[in-house]
C-alpha positions as CSV (number, residue, x, y, z in Angstrom):
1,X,15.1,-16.3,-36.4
2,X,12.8,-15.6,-33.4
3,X,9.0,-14.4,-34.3
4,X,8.0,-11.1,-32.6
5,X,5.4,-9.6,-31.1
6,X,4.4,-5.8,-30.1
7,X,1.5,-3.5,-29.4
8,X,0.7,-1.5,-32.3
9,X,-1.6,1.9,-32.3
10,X,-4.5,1.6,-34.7
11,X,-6.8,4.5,-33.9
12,X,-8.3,6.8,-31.2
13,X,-9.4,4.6,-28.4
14,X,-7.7,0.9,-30.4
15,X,-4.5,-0.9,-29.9
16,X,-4.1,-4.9,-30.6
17,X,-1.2,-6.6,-30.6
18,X,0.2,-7.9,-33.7
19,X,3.3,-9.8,-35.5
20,X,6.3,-7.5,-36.0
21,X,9.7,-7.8,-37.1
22,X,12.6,-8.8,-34.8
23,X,15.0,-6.8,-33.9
24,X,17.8,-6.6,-35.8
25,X,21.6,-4.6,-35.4
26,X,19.9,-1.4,-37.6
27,X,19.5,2.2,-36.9
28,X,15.6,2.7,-38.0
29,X,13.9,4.0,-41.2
30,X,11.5,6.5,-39.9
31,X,9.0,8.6,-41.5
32,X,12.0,10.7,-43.6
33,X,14.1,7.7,-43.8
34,X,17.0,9.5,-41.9
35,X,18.9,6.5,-41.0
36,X,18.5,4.9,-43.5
37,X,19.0,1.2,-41.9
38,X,22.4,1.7,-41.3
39,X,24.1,-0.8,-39.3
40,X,24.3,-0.3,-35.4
41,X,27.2,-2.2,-34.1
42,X,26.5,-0.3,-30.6
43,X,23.4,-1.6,-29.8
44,X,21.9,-4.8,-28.5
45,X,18.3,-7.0,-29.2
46,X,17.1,-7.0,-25.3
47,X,14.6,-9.9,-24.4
48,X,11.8,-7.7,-23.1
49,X,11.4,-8.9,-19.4
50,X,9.3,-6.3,-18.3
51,X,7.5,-3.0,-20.2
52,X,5.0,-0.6,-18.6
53,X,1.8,1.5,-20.3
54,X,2.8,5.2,-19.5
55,X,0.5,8.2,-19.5
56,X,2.4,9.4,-22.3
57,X,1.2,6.5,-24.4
58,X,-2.4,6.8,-23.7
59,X,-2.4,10.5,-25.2
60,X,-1.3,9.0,-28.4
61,X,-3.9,5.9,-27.9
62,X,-6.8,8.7,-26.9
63,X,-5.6,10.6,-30.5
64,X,-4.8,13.5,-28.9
65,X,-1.4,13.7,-31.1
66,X,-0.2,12.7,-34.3
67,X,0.8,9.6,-34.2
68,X,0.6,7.4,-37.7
69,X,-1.4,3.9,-37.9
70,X,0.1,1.0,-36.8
71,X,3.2,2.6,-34.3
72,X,4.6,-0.1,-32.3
73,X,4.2,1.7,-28.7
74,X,6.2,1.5,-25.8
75,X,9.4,3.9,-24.1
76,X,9.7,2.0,-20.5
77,X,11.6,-1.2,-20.9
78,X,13.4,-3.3,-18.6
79,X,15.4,-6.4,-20.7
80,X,17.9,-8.9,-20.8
81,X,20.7,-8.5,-23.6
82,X,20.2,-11.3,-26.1
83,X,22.6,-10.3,-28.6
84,X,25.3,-7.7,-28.9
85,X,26.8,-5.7,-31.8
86,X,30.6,-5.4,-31.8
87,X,31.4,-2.2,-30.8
88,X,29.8,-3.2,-27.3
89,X,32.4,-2.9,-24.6
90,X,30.7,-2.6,-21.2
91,X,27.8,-5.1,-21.4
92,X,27.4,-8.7,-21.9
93,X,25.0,-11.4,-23.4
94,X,22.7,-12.3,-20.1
95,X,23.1,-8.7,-18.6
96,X,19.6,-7.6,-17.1
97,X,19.2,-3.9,-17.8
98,X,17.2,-0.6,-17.5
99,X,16.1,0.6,-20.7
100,X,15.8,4.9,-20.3
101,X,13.2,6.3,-22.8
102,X,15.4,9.0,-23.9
103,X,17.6,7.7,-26.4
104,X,20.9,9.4,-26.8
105,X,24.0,8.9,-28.6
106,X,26.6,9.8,-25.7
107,X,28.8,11.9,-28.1
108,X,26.5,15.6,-28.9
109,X,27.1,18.9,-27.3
110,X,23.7,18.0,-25.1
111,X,24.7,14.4,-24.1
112,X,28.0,15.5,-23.0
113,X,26.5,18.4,-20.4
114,X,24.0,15.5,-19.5
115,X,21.1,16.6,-21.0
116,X,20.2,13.2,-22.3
117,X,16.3,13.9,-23.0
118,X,17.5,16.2,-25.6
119,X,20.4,14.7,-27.4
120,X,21.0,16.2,-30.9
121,X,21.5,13.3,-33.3
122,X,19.3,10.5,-32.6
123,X,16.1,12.7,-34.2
124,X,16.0,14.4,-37.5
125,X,12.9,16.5,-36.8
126,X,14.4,17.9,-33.0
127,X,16.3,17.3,-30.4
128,X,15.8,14.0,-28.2
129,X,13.9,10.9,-28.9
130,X,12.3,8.0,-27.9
131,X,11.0,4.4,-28.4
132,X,8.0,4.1,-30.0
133,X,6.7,7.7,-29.6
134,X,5.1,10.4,-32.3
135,X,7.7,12.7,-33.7
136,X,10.9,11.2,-31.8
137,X,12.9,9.4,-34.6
138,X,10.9,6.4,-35.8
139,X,12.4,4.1,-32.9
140,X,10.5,1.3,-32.4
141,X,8.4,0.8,-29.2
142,X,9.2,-1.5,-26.3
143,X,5.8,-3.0,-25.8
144,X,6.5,-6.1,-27.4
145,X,8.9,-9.1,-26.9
146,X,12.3,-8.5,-28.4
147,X,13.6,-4.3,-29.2
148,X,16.8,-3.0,-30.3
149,X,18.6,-0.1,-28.1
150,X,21.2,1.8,-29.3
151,X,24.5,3.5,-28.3
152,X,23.9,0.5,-25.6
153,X,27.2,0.8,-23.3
154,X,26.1,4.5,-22.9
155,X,22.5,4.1,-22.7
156,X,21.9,1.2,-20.3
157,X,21.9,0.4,-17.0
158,X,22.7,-2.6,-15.7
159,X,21.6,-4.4,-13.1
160,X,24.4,-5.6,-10.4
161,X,22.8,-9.1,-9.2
162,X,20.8,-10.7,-11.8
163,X,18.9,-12.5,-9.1
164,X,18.3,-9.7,-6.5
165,X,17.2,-7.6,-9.5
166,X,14.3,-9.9,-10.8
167,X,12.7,-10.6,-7.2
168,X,12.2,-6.3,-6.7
169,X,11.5,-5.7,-10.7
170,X,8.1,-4.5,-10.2
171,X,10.3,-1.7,-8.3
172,X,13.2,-1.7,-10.9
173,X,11.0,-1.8,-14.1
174,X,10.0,2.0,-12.9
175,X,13.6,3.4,-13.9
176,X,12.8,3.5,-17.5
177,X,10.7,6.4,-16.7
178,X,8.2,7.5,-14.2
179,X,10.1,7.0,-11.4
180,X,13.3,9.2,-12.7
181,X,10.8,11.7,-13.9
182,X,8.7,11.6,-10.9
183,X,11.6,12.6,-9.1
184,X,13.2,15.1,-11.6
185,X,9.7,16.8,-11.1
186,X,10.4,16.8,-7.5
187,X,13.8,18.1,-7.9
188,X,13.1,20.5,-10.4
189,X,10.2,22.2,-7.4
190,X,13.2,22.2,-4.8
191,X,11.9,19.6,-2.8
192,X,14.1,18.7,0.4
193,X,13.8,18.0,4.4
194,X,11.1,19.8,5.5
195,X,9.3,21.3,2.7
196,X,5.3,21.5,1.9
197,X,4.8,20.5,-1.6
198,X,1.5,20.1,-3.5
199,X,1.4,17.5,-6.3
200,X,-1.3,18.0,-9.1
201,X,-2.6,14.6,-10.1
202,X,-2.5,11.5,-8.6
203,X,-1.9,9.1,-11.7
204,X,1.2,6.9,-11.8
205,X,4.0,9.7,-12.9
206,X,2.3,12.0,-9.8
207,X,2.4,9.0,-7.5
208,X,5.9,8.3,-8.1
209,X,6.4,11.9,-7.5
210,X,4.9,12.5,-4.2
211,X,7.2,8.7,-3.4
212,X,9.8,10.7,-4.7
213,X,9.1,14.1,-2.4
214,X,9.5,11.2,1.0
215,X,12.3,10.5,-0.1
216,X,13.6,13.6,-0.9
217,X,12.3,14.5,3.1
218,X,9.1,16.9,2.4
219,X,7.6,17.4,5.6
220,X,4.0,17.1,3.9
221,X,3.1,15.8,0.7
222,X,-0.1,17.0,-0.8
223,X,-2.0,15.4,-4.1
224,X,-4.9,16.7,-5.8
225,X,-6.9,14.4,-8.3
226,X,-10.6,14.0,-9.2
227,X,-10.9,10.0,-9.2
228,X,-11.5,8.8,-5.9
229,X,-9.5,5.8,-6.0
230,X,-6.3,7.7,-7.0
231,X,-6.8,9.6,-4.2
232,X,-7.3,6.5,-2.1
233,X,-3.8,5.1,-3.6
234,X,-2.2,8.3,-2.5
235,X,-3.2,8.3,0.4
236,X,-1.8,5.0,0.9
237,X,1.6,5.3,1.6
238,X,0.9,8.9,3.4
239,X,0.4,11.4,1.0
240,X,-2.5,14.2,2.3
241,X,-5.2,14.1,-0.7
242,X,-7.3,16.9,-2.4
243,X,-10.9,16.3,-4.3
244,X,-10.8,18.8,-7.0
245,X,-13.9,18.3,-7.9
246,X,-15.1,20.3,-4.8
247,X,-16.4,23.6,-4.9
248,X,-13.5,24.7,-2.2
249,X,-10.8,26.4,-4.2
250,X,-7.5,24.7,-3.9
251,X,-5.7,27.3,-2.3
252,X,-9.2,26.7,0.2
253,X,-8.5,22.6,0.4
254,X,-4.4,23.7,0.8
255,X,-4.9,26.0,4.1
256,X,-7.8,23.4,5.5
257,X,-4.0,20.8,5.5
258,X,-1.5,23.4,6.3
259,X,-3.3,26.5,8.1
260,X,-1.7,28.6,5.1
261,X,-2.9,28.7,1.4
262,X,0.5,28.0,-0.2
263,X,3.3,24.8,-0.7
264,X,6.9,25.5,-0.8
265,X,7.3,23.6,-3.8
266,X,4.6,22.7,-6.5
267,X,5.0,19.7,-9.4
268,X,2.3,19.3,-12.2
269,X,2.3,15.4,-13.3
270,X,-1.2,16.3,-15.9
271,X,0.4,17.9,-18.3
272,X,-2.0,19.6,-21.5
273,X,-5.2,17.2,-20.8
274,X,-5.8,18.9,-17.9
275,X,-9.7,19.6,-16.4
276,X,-11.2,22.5,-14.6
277,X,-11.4,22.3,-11.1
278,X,-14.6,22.9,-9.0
279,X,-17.8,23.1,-11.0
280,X,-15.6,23.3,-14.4
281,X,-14.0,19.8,-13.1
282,X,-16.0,17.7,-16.2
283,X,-14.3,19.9,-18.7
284,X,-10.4,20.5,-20.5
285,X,-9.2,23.5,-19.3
286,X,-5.0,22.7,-20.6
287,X,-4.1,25.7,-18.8
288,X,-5.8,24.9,-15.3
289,X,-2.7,23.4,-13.4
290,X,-0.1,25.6,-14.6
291,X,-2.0,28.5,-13.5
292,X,-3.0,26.9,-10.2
293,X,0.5,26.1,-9.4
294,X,1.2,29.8,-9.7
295,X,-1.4,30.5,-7.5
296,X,-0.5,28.1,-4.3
297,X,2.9,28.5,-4.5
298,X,5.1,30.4,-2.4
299,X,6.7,33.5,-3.6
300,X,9.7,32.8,-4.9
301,X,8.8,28.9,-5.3
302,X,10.3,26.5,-8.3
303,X,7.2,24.5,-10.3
304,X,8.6,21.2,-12.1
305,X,7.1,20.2,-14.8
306,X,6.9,16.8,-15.9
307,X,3.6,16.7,-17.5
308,X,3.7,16.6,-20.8
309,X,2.7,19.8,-23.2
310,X,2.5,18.9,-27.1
311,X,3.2,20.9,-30.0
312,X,0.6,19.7,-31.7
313,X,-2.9,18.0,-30.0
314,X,-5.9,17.3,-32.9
315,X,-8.4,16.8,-29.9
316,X,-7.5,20.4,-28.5
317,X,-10.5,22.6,-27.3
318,X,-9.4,25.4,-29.5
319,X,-7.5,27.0,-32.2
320,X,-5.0,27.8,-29.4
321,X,-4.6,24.6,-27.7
322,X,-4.6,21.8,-31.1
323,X,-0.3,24.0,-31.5
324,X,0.2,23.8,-27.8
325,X,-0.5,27.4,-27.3
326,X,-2.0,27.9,-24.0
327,X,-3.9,30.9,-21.5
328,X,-1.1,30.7,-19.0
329,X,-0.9,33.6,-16.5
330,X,2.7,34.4,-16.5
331,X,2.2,37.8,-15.1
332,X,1.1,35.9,-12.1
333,X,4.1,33.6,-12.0
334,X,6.6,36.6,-13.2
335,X,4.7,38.8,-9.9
336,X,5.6,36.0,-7.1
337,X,9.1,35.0,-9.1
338,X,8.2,31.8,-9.8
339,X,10.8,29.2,-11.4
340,X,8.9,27.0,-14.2
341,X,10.9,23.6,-15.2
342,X,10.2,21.9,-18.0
343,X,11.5,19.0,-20.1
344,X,11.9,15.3,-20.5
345,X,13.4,14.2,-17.5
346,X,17.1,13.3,-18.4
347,X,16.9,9.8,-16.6
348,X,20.4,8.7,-16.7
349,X,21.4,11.7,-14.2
350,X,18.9,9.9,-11.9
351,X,18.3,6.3,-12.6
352,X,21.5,4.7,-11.2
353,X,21.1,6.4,-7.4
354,X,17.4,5.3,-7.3
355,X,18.6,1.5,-8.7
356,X,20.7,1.8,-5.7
357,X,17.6,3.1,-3.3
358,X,15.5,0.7,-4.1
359,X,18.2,-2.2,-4.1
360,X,18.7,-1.5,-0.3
361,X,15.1,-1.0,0.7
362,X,14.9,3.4,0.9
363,X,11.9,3.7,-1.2
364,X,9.4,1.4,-2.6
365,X,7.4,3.1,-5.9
366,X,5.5,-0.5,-6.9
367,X,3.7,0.2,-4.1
368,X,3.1,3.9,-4.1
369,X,1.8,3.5,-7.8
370,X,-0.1,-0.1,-7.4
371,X,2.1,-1.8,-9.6
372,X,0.1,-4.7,-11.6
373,X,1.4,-7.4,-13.9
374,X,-0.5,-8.0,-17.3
375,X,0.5,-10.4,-19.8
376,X,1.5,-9.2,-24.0
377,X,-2.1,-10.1,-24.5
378,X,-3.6,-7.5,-21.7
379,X,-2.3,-4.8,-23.0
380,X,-5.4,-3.7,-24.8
381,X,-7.6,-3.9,-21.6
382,X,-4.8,-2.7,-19.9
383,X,-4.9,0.9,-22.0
384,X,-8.7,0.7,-21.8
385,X,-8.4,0.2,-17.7
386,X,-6.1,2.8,-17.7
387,X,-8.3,5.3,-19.8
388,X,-11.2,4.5,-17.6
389,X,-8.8,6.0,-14.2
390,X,-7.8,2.5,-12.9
391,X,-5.2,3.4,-9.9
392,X,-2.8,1.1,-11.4
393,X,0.5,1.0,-13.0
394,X,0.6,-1.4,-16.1
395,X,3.8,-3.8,-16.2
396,X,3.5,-6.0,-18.8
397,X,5.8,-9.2,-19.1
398,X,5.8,-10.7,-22.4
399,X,7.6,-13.5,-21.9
400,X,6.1,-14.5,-18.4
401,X,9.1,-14.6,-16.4
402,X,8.1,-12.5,-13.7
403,X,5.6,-14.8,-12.4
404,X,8.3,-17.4,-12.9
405,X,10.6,-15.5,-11.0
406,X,8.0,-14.9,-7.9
407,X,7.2,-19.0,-7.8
């Protein structure tokens, strides 16, 4: 049997990587055994090819949730099926495939009305789940050379042309998640032709968003960050950039780019780590971009919401924040009739159309979030790169065969 390798969580601010098991054919056992290793015969072992360091991870890695020792992390996973259980119709040894970080069983009441980030049966403790992520079943993470996926001929997404696929995967590697949620975010704001749209934060989920608003046809794209290279990177590929750390309000830095002080559509990609803006930019303030977004958007506007809000945050400023209870001004928001979207994005209602985008050359997100390969090995400077603000996307490639692809 094949030796196996992963990225494990060991405490605020550590991760190494370490021997794991390999895969096998299993449902997990997770913290209330609800599984109970019973055998999968619809999943498949994938061959990690390529598997990226999300935002989402580093909350866990910065201990701002409750995630246990030694968590094998990783949701975003691009692979090759290795090995296939029996009740696996669709796919076949050798397929390359996109991996979405919602798991889901096909066959719930939520799965069936497409609502795949919040499927009903593949978590004990609430709806939806996820590979190697606090409180979403006890799946094991992605980060690591072989994983198991299940309900597989439901779940993935493969790849037409094996060949084609592998010289744009720093592109298709994005599908897993923040590409699909970028764009849900986007959707979600009612972003279309000719629309203004403002984009809090500029790391790789609100790059691939403000990617997501060009290709959705947003007349001006707007992204507000406090780490100059960020706002470098989006302004890169065209997006208009605001410094929140100035002492010019945003509605201020907003009418300075559109001779008005509001956006048609408004997406926060910070989620509850958020900072003050101004002279409060050095400290948390979870509730700053929510409220913000209330502020600069039209009357009448939709705010998508793909940042991530926790139930439960031990590094929370307050009583409040540490169960996800936040100062949010929804008179403000209830006042202009403002839409508020939340959620998981549901990437299988997106992921196949934006395979298909970026297969014909209508949108490049590897370069709108600085896509950078690292090696299994990386990944801890990766996470500390990343924690330090780097304007990078992480891909790592386990195996090396993305370099061996390029040559």
């Amino acid at each position: 049997m094949p030796s196996n390798r992963g990225v494990a969580y060991l405490k605020p601010g550590a991760v190494e990587v370490r021997g794991i098991d390999y895969p096998k054919l299993r449902m997990p056992k997770s913290e209330s055994d609800p599984f109970g290793g019973k055998d999968a015969p619809h999943g498949v072992i994938l061959k990690v090819v390529t598997t990226n360091i999300c935002g989402s991870d580093q909350h866990m890695v910065r201990g701002r949730t409750t995630a246990p020792p030694g968590l094998i992390l990783g949701h975003e996973i691009t692979g090759e099926i290795i090995e296939k259980g029996s009740d696996v119709e669709m796919l076949n040894v050798g397929d390359l495939v996109s991996v979405p970080f919602n798991i889901a069983c096909g066959r719930c009441r939520n799965c069936r009305e497409g609502k795949t980030g919040i499927c009903l049966t593949v978590n004990p403790a609430r709806p939806g789940a996820a590979y190697g992520y606090v409180d979403m079943g006890g799946w094991v993470g992605g980060q690591a050379e072989y994983v198991m996926v299940p309900y597989a001929d439901f779940n993935l997404l493969r790849f037409p042309n094996k060949e084609k696929a592998l010289a744009k995967i720093t592109d298709l590697t994005l599908l897993s998640d923040i590409f699909p949620t970028g764009y849900h975010g986007a959707v979600t704001a009612g972003v279309g032709p000719g629309t203004t749209v403002y984009v809090a934060g500029a790391g790789p989920v609100g790059l691939a968003c403000a990617a997501s608003c060009h290709l959705l046809g947003a007349a001006v794209v707007i992204v507000g960050d406090m780490i100059p290279e960020r706002l470098q990177q989006a302004r890169s590929f065209g997006c208009e950039v605001i410094d929140l750390r100035k002492d010019a309000t945003l509605a201020q830095q907003i009418e300075q780019i559109l001779g008005e002080p509001v956006v048609d559509a408004a997406v926060d990609c910070v989620g509850f780590e958020a900072h003050g803006h101004g002279k409060e930019a050095s400290g948390e303030h979870p509730a700053t971009v929510l409220n913000a977004l209330q502020e600069v958007c039209r009357a009448g506007a939709s705010i998508g919401i793909p940042g991530l809000y926790v139930t439960g945050d031990p590094g929370g400023i307050d009583a409040a924040a540490k169960v996800g209870s936040l100062s949010i001004r929804i008179g403000l928001g209830w006042a202009k009739s403002c839409s508020f979207h939340t959620c998981q994005c549901p990437v299988l209602r997106y992921n196949r159309q934006l395979m298909m985008a970026i297969l014909h050359d209508k949108v490049h997100p590897a370069k709108a979030v600085n896509a950078t390969i690292i090696s299994l090995d990386e990944a801890p400077q990766g996470y500390k790169d990343f924690d330090r603000g780097a304007a990078k996307k992480f891909v790592i490639d386990p195996h090396g065969l993305v370099g061996k692809a390029a040559a």
